[in-house]
C-alpha positions as CSV (number, residue, x, y, z in Angstrom):
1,X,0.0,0.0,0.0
2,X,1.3,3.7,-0.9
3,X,1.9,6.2,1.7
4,X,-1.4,8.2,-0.5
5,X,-3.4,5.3,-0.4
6,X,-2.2,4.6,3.9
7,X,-3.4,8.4,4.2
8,X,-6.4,7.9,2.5
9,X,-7.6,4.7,4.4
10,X,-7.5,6.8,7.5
11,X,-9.1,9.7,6.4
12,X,-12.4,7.7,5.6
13,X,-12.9,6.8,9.4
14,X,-12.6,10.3,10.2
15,X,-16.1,12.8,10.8
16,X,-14.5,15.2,8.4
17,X,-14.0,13.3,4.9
18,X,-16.2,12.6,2.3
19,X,-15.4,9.9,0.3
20,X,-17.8,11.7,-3.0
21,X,-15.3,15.3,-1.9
22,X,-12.3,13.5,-1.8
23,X,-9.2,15.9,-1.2
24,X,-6.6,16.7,-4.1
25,X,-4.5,19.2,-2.5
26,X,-3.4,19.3,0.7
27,X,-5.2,22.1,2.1
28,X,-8.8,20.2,1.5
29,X,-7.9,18.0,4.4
30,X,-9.7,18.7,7.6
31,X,-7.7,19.9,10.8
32,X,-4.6,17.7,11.6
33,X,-4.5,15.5,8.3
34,X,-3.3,18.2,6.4
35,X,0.6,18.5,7.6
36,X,0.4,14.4,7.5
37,X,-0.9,14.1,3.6
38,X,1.6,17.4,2.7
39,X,4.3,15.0,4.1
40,X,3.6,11.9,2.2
41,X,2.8,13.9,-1.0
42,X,6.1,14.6,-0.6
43,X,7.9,11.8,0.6
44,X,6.0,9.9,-2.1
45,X,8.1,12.6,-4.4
46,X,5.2,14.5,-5.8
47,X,5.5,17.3,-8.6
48,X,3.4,19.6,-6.7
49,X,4.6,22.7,-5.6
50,X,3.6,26.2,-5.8
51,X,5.6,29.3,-6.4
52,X,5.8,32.4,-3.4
53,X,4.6,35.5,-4.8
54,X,6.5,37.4,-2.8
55,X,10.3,36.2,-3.1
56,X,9.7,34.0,-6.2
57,X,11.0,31.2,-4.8
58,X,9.0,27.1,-5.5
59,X,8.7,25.2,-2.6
60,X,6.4,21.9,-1.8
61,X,2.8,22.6,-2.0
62,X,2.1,22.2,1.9
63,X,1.4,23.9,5.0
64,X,5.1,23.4,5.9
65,X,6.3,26.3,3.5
66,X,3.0,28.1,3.3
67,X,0.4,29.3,5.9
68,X,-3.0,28.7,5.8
69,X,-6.1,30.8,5.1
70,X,-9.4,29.5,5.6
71,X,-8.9,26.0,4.5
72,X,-6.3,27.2,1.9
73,X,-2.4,27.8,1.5
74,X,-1.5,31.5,1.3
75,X,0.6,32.7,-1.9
76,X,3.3,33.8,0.8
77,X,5.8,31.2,2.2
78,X,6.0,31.3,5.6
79,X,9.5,33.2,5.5
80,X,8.2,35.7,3.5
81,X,5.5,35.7,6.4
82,X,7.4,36.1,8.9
83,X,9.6,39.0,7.2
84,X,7.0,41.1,6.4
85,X,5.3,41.0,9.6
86,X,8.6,42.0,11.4
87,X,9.2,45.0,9.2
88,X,5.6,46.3,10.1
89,X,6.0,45.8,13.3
90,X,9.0,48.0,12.7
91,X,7.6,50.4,10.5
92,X,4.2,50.9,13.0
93,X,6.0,50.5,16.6
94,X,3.8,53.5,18.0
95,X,0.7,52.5,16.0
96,X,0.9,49.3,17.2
97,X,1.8,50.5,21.0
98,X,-1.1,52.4,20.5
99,X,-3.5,50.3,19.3
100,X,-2.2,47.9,22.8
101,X,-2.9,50.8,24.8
102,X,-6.3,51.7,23.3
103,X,-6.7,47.7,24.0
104,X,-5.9,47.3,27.2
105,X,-7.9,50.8,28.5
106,X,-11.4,49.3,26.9
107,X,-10.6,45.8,28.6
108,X,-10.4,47.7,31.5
109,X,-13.7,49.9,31.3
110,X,-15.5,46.4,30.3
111,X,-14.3,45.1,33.1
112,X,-15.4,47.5,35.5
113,X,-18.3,48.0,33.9
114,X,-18.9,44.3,34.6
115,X,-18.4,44.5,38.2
116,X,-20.5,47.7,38.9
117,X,-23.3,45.4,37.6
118,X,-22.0,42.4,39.6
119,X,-20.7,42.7,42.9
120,X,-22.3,40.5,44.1
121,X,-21.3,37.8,41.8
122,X,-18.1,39.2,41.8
123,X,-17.5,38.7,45.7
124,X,-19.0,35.3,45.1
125,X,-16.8,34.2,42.8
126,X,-13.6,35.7,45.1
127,X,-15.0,34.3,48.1
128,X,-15.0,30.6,46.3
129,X,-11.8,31.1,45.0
130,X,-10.2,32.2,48.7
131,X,-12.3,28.8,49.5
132,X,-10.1,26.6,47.0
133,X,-6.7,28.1,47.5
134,X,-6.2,29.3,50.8
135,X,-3.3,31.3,51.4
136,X,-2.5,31.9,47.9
137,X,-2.9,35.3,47.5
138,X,-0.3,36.2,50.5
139,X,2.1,34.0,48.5
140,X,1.5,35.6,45.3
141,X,2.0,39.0,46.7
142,X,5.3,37.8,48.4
143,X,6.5,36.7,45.0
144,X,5.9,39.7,43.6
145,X,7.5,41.8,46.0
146,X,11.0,39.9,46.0
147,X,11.1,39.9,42.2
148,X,10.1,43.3,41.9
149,X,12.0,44.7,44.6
150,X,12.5,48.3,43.1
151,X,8.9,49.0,42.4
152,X,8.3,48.1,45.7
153,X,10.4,50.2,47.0
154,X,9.4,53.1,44.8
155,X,5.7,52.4,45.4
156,X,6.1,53.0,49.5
157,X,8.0,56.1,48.5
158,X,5.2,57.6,46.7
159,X,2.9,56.7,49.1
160,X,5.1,58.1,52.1
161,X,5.7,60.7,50.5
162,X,1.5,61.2,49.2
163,X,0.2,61.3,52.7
164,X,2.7,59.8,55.8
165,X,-0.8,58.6,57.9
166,X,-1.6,55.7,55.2
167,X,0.5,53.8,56.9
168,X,-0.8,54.1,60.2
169,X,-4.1,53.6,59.3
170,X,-3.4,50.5,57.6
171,X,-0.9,49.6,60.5
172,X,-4.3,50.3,63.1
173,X,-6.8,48.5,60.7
174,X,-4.6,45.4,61.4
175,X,-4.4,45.3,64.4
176,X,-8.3,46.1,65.3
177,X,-8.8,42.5,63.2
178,X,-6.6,40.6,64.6
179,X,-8.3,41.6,67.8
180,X,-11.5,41.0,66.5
181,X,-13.4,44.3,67.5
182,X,-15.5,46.3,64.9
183,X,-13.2,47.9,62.3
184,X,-14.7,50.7,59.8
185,X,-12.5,52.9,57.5
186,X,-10.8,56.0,59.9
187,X,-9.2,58.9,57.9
188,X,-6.8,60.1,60.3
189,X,-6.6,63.3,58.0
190,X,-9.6,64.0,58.7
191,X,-9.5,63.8,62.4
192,X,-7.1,66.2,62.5
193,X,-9.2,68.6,60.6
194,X,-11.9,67.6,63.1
195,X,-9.9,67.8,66.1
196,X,-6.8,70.0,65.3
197,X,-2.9,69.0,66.7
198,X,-4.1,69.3,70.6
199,X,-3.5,65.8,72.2
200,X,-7.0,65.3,74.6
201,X,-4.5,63.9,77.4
202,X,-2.7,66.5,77.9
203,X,-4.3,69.3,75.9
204,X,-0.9,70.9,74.8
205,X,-0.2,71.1,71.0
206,X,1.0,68.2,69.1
207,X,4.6,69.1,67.3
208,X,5.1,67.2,63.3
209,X,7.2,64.2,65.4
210,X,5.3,63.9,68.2
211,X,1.8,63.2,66.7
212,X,0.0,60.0,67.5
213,X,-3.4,58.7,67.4
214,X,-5.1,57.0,70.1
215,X,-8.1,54.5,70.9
216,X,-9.7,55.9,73.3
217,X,-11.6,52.5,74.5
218,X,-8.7,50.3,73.7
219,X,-9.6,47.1,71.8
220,X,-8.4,45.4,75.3
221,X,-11.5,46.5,76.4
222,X,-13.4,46.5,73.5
223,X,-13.0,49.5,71.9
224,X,-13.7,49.6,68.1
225,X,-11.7,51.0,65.3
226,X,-14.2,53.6,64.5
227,X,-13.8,57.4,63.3
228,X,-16.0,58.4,67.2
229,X,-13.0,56.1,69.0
230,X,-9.8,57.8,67.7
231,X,-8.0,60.7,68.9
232,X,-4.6,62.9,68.1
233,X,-2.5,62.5,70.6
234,X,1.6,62.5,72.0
235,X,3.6,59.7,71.1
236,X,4.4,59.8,74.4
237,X,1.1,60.2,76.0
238,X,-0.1,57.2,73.9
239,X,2.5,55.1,75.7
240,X,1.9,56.3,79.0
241,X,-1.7,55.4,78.6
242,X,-1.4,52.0,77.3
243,X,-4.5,49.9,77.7
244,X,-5.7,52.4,80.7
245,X,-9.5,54.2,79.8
246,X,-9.3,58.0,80.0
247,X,-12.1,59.7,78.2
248,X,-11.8,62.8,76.6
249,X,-12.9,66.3,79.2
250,X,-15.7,67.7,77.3
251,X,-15.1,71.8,76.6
């Protein structure tokens, strides 16, 4: 039996051939036969080739030297291909940067439009993957911090340097959950703004490096981390007070 004929014997058991269609060239042949019959065609030492019309050159009629199309080999060989698409690529860097960008931001607004019209599907679908892979998103933060070590380093900069009580407030948001009290979002700028650089221990004025803010219930006693709980106060005053309840005099 011929290679052709081997090729052919298989095909018939497949859901894609038809023996009243059957396949002259190469690129008739449904999905994965194709690069096997293009082989045999030319092991077999067929006549069939086809000419680039881009560098001129003949090579074997298969999809080894030319690309397919829609069922059908392209009139470019595959070098030809390959050149051309590197030289636009070089020709249209910014365009094609571009084009990324312009991408990327609409993948972006889909997104988020997705999730304003899903929380709740959206927490759902976090909550069940926390639920499969526990402790994975620590680890992948971890990785990413010790192989990007600079942008680390630059990001805490920025935010330092953006507003130096982010920190703290993260710092204190910990710590009120791994107490277990009630925890709710404190914006420590604003309490200053509310309450001004006077410490309510001592009532003299809080200097730049002394300033500290205070629970006044600590969470010892159950206190909550809530905006009505917090207070500016001394660095010093804070540590004198420890877990001890003063409450505020009232003006």
């Amino acid at each position: 039996m011929t290679p052709r004929a081997a090729v052919y014997l298989r095909l018939e058991n497949h859901a894609g051939y038809s023996r009243r269609a059957k396949p002259r060239r190469s690129s008739e042949l449904p999905g994965a036969w194709r690069n096997l019959f293009g082989r045999f065609r030319m092991d077999e030492g067929t006549t069939a080739t086809r000419v680039c019309t881009r560098c001129g050159q003949t090579k074997g009629e298969t999809s080894e030297f030319f690309g397919e199309s829609r069922g059908r080999l392209r009139t470019v060989c595959r070098t030809c291909n390959r050149l051309q698409d590197a030289e636009y690529k070089r020709k249209n860097a910014d365009k094609i940067v571009e084009q990324r960008r312009r991408t990327a931001d609409a993948t972006r607004l889909r997104s988020h439009r997705w999730y304003v019209n899903n929380k709740e599907k959206h927490r759902a679908c976090v909550k069940a993957w926390h639920a499969l892979h526990p402790g994975a998103q620590t680890e992948i933060a971890r990785k990413w911090r010790e192989t990007n070590r600079e942008q680390e380093q630059q990001r805490a900069v920025r935010t330092r340097a953006l507003s130096p009580l982010i920190g703290r407030q993260r710092t204190a948001k910990s710590k009120a959950k791994a107490k277990g009290v009630v925890v709710a979002n404190v914006d420590y700028q604003a309490l200053l703004l509310q309450y001004g650089s006077t410490c309510y221990l001592c009532g003299k004025t809080i200097q730049g490096y002394e300033l500290s803010f205070d629970h006044i219930i600590p969470f010892d006693k159950g206190g909550a981390h809530i905006p009505e709980n917090v207070r500016p106060v001394h660095a010093l005053c804070n540590s004198k007070k420890n877990t001890k309840l003063i409450l505020p005099s009232v003006p």
